[in-house]
C-alpha positions as CSV (number, residue, x, y, z in Angstrom):
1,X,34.5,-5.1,5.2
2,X,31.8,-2.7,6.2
3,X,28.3,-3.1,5.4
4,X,28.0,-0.4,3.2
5,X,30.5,-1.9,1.0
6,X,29.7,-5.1,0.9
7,X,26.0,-3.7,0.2
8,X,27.2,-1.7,-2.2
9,X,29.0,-4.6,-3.8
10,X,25.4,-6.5,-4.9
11,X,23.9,-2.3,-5.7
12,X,21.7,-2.8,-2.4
13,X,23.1,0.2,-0.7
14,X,20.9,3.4,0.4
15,X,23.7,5.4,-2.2
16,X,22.8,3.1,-5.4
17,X,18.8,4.9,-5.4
18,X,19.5,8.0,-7.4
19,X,17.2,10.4,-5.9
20,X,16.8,12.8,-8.9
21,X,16.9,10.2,-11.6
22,X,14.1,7.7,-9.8
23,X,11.9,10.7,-9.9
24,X,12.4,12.0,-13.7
25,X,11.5,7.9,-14.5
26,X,8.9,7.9,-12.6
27,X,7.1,11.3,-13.4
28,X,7.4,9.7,-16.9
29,X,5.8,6.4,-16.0
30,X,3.2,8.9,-14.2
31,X,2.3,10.4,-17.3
32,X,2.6,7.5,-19.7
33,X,0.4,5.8,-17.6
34,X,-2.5,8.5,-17.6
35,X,-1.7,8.5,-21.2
36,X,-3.0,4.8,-21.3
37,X,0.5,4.5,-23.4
38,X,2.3,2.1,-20.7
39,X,4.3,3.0,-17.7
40,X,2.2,2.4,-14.6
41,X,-1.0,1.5,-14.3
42,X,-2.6,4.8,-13.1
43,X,-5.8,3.3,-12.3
44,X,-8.9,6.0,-12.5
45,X,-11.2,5.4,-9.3
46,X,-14.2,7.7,-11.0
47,X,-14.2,9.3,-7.6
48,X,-14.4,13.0,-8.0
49,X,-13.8,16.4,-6.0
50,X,-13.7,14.4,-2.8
51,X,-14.5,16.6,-0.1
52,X,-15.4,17.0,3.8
53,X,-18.8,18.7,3.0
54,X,-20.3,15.8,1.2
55,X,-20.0,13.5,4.1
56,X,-24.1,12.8,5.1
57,X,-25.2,11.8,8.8
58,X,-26.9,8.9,10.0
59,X,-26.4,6.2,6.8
60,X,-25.2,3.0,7.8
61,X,-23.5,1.0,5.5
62,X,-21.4,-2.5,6.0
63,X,-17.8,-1.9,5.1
64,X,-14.9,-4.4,4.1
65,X,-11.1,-4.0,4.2
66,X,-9.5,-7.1,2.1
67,X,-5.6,-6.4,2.9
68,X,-2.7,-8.2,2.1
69,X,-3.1,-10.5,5.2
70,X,-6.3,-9.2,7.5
71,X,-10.0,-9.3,6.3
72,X,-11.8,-6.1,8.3
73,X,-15.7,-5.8,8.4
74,X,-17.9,-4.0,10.3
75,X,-20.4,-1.4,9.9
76,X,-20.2,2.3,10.1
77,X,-21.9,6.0,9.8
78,X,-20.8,9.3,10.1
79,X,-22.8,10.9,13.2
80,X,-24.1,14.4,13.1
81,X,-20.9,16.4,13.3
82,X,-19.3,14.1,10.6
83,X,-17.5,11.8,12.8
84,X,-17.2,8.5,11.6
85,X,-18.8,5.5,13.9
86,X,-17.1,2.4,12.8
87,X,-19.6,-0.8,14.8
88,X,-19.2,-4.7,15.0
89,X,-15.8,-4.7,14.0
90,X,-14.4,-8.3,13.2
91,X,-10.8,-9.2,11.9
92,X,-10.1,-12.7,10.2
93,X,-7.7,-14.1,7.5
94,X,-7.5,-12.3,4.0
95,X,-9.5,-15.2,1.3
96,X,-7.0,-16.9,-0.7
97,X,-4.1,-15.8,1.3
98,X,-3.8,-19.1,3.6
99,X,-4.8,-21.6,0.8
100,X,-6.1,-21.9,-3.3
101,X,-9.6,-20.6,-3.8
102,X,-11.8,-21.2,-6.7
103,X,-13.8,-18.0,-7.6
104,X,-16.9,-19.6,-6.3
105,X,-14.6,-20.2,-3.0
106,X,-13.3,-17.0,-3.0
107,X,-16.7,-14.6,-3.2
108,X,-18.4,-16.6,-1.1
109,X,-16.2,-17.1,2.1
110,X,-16.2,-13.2,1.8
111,X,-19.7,-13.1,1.7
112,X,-19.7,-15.7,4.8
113,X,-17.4,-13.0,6.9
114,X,-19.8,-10.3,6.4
115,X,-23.2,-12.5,7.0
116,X,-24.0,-11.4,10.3
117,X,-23.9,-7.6,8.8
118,X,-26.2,-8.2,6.3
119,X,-29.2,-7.8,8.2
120,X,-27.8,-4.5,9.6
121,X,-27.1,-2.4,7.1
122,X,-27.7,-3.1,2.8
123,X,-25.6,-0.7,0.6
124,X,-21.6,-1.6,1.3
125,X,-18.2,0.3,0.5
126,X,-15.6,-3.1,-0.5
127,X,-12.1,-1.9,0.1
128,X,-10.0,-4.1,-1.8
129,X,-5.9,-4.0,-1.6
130,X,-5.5,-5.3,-4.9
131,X,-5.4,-4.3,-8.7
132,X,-8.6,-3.2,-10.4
133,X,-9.6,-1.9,-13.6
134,X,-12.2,0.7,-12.6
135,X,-15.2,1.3,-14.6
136,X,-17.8,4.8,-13.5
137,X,-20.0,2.9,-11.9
138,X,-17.4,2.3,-9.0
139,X,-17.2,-1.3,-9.6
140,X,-14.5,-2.9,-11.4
141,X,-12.4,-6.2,-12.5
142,X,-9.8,-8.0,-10.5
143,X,-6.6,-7.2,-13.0
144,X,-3.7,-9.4,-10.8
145,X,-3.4,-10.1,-7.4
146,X,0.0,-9.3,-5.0
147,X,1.6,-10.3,-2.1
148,X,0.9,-13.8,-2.8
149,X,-2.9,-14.3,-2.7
150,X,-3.8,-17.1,-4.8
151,X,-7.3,-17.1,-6.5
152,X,-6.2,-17.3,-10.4
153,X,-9.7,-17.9,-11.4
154,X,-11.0,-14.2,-9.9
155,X,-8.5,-12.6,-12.3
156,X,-11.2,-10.8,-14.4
157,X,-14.0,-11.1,-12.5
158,X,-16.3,-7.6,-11.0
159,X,-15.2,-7.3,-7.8
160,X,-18.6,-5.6,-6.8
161,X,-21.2,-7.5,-8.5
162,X,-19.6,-10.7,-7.6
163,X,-19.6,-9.8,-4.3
164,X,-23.3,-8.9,-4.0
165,X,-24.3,-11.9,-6.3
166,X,-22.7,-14.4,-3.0
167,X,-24.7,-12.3,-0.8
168,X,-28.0,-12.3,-2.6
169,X,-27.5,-16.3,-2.3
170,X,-27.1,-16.1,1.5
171,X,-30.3,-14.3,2.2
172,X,-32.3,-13.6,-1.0
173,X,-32.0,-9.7,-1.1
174,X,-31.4,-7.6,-4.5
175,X,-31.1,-4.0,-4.7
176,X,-28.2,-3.3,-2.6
177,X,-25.5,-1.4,-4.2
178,X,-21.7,-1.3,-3.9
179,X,-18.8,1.0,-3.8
180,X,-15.1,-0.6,-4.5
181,X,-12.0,1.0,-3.9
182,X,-8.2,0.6,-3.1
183,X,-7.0,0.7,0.2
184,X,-4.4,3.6,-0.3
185,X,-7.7,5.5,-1.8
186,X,-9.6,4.5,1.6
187,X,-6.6,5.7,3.5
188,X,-6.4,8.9,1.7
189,X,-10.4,9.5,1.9
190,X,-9.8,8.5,5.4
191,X,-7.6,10.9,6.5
192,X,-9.7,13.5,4.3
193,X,-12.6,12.8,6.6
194,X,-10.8,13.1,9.8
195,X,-8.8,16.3,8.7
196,X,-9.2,19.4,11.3
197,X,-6.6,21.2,8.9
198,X,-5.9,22.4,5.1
199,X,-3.8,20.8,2.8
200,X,-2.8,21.7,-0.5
201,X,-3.1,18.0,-1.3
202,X,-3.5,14.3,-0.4
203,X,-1.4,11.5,-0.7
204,X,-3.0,7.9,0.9
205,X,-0.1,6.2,1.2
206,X,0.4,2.5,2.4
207,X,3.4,0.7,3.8
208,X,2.2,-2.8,4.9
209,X,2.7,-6.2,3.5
210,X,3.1,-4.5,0.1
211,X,3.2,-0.8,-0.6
212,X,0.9,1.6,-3.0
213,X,-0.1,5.4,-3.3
214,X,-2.8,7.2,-4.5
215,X,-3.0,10.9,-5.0
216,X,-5.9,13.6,-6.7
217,X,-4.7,14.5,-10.6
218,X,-6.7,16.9,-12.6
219,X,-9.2,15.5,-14.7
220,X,-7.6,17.3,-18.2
221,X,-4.4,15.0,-17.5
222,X,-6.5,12.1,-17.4
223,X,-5.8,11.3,-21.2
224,X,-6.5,7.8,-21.4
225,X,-10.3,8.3,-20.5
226,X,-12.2,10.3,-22.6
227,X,-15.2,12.7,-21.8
228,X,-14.2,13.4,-18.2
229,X,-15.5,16.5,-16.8
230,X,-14.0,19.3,-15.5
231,X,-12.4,18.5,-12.0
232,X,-10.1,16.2,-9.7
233,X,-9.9,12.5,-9.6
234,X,-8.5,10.1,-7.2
235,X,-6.3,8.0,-8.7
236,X,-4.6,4.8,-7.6
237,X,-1.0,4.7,-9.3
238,X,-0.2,0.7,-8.2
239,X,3.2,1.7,-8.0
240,X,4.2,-1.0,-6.4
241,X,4.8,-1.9,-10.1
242,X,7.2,0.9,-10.6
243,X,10.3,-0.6,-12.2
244,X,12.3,2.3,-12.3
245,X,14.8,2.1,-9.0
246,X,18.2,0.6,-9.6
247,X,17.9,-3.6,-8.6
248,X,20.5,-5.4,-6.7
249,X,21.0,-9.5,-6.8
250,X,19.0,-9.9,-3.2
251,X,15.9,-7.9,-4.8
252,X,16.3,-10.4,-7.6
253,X,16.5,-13.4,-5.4
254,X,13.2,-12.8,-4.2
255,X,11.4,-11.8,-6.9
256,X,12.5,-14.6,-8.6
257,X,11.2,-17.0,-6.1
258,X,7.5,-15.7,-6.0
259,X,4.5,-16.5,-8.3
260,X,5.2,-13.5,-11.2
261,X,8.7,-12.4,-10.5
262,X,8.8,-9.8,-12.9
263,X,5.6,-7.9,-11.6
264,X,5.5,-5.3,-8.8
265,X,9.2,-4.7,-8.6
266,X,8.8,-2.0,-6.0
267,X,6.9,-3.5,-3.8
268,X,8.8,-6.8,-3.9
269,X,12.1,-4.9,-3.1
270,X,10.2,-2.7,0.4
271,X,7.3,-4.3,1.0
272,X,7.2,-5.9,4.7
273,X,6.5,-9.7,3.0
274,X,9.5,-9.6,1.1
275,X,12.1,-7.1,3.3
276,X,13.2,-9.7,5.7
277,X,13.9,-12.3,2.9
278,X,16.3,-9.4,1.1
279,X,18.1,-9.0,4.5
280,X,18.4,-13.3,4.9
281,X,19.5,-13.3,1.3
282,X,22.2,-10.6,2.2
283,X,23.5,-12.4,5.4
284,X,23.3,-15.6,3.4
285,X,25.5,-13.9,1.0
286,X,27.6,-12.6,3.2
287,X,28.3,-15.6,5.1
288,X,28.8,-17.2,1.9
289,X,31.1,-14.4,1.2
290,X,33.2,-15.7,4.0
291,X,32.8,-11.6,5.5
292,X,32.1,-13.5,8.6
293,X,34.9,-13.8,11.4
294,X,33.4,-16.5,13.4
295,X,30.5,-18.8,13.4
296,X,27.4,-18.2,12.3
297,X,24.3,-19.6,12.4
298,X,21.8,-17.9,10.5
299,X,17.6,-19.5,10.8
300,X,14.7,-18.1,9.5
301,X,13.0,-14.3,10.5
302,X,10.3,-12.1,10.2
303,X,10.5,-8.7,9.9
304,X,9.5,-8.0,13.6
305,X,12.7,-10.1,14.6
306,X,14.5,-7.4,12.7
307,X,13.1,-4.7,14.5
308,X,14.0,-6.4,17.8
309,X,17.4,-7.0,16.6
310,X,18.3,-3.4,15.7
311,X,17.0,-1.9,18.8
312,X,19.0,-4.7,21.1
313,X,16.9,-7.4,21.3
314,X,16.9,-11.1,20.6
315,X,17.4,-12.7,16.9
316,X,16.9,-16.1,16.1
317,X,20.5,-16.2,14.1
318,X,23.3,-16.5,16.4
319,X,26.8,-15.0,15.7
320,X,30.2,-15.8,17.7
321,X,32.0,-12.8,17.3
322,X,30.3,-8.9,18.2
323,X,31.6,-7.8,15.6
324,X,29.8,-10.3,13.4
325,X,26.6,-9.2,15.5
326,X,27.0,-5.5,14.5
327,X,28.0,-6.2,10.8
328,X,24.8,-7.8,10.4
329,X,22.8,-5.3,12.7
330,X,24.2,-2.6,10.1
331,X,23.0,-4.5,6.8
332,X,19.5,-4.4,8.6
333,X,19.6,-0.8,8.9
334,X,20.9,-0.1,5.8
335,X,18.3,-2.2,3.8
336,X,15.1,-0.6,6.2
337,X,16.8,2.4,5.4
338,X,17.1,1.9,1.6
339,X,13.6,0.7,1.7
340,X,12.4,4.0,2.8
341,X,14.6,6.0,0.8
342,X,12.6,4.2,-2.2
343,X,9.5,5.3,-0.6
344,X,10.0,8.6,0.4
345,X,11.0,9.5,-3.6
346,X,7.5,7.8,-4.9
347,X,5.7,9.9,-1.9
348,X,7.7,12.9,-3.4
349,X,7.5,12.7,-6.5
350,X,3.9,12.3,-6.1
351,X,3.8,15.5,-3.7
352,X,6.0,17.5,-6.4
353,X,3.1,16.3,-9.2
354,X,-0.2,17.5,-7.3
355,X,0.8,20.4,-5.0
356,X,-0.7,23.5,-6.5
357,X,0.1,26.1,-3.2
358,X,3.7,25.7,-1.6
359,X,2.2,27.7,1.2
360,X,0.3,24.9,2.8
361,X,1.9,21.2,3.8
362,X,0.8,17.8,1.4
363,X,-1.0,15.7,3.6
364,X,0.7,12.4,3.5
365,X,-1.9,9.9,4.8
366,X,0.1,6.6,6.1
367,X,-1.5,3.4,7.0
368,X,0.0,-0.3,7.6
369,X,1.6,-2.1,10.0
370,X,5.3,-1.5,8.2
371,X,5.5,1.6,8.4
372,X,4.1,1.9,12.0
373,X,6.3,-1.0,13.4
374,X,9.4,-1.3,11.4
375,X,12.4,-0.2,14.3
376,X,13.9,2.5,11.7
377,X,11.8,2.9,8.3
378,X,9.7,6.3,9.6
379,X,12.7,8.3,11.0
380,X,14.7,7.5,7.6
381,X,11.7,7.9,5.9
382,X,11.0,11.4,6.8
383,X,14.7,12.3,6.8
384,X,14.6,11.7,2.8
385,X,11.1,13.3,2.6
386,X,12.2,16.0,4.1
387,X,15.5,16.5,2.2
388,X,13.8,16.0,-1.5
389,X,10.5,18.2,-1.0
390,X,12.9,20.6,0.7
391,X,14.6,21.2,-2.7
392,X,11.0,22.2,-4.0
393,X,10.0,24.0,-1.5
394,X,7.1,22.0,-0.6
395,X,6.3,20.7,3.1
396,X,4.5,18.1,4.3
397,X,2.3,16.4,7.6
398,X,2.1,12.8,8.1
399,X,-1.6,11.9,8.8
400,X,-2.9,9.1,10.7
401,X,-6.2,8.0,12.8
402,X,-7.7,5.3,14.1
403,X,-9.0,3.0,11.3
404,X,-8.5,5.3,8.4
405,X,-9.7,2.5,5.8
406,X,-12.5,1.6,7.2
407,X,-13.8,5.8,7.4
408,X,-12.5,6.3,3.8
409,X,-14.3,3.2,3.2
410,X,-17.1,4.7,4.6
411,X,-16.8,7.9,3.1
412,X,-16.4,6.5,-0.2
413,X,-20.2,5.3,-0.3
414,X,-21.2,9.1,-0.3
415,X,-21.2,8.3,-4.2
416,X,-23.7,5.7,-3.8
């Protein structure tokens, strides 16, 4: 048996995501969920006609990236010819993500990481990786956490004002104001800021523990919010909720083994926390299966043992026979590569939705670890990219920079 059959057997193959059909459903989720009449969340970030020219010199600010596993602070300012200055970086474990926090807990070891900025710098740009219901003010409330951060009592809480309340307690000091945003909007503003080129649109686009895009829709199509004026938003689509791709029993498997299995069905099935435990739940399977010839001995992975695997490296599972070896080399490929098949149609269909002149390239800003690092996921990735938005007639440039959160970040407290 090959792997593409036995894949194919548990709809896990590259050939069971319809290509046309994933984007019709989710083009309608799109618009049901600007419609505020279900489908995805769509989240409005109430930042508007983001541009180059409104960056301003000399304004320091203290800037946070909460991702899925990393905490980021530092402090930053754009310098006279509007390159970003990113000081006093420090990395350290994402709140929440190692252990149970209170909300108390929670605010306040983020308020601890970023103590020995406070005296630098007052106003702050939070990028947070999670989902939040925006309000104008560019604050808004914690609506669920992902990849497996657990701080049940911040559900509902102001992301911002909590935030400046735990570090008014540290050292006494009111008036500082905050700017929240989602790290695929940071990513996209990011790559806005450090564009040299024109692009007849963004895309911010990360591929990391979990996966999300955001993208620039008129205002008019924004039906959900009334009163909006005239122009373009950013808007954070969580798709990683998008439950419209086919679902095999290993994409199952894992969902159903973490804290809200039925919630953020895309990500679960790409992301890089949950991809190697769909490729052990496939060799499990398999061996299961008895598709094995000889012995083998299968232990636990991460994803970067995948990567060494599939470029000829070492793998903690041992198998007797090479051809055992290769079949389980192939259902790695297959899965990375079905994985970014799956992305490349959200990253199209959300090119096909805001490109408004076929005679410049989308920019497709792309951040995370995942997508740098996975032995595999770009070149498939930009194979099926280039294949769909061929068919439209649309072209595209992957962007990236050095610390694109932390500038969008940055560039996101111009609105302060």
């Amino acid at each position: 048996m090959t792997a593409e059959t036995f894949l194919k057997g548990y709809k896990q193959s590259p050939d069971d995501i319809d290509t046309d059909e994933s984007i019709k459903t989710f083009h309608d989720k799109m618009a049901r969920g600007l419609q505020g009449n279900g489908g995805m969340p769509m989240i409005p970030t109430y930042i508007m006609n983001a541009d180059r020219s409104k960056i301003v010199s000399g304004r320091k600010r203290i800037i946070i990236d909460a991702g899925g596993t990393n905490f980021r602070s530092a402090t930053g300012y754009f310098d006279a010819d509007g390159n970003a200055v990113i000081e006093n970086l420090q990395k350290t474990v994402m709140p929440a993500s190692d252990c149970v926090l209170t909300k108390q807990q929670f605010y306040e070891r983020i308020a601890r990481n970023i103590e020995r900025l406070l005296p630098l710098a007052d106003d702050i740009g939070f990028c947070f990786s999670y989902q939040v219901n925006m309000r104008p003010d560019i604050d808004g409330t914690v609506v669920m956490f992902s990849k497996e951060v657990r701080a049940p009592e911040v559900i509902g809480t102001e992301v911002g004002a909590e935030t400046l309340a735990a570090c008014r307690a540290i050292d006494g000091k009111s008036g500082r104001k905050i700017a929240v945003l989602n790290d695929t909007v940071a990513t996209l503003l990011g790559g806005m800021a450090c564009s040299k080129q024109q692009y007849s649109a963004y895309l911010g686009y990360i591929y990391g523990t979990g996966t999300n895009v955001c993208y620039i829709e008129d205002t008019a199509n924004i039906a959900k919010v009334q009163g909006l004026p005239a122009g373009k938003m950013l808007i954070n689509t969580e798709c990683g909720n998008f439950d419209g791709f086919v679902r095999g029993k290993f994409d199952r498997a894992v969902s159903d083994r973490t804290a809200v299995p039925d919630k953020q069905l895309f990500e679960k099935a790409t992301g890089g926390k949950y991809l190697a435990e769909i490729i052990a739940e496939a060799l499990r399977t398999a061996l299961d299966d008895g598709v094995f010839g000889g012995d083998v001995h299968l232990q636990p992975f991460a994803l970067k043992n995948v990567s060494e695997f599939v470029t000829g490296g070492g793998f903690p599972c041992t198998f007797e026979c090479e051809s055992d070896r290769l079949f389980a080399m192939d259902v790695c490929n297959l899965l990375v590569e079905r994985a970014a098949k799956m992305g490349a149609i959200v990253n199209a269909a959300l090119a096909i939705a805001s490109c408004r002149d076929k005679s410049l390239p989308v920019a497709i800003v792309a951040e995370g670890t995942t997508f740098n690092k996975l032995a595999g996921y770009r070149g498939a990735f930009e194979k099926y990219l280039t294949q769909i938005l061929g068919d439209y007639g649309i072209t595209y440039a992957i962007v990236q920079g050095e610390d694109l959160n932390l500038v969008g970040t940055l560039m996101a407290t111009t609105v302060l």
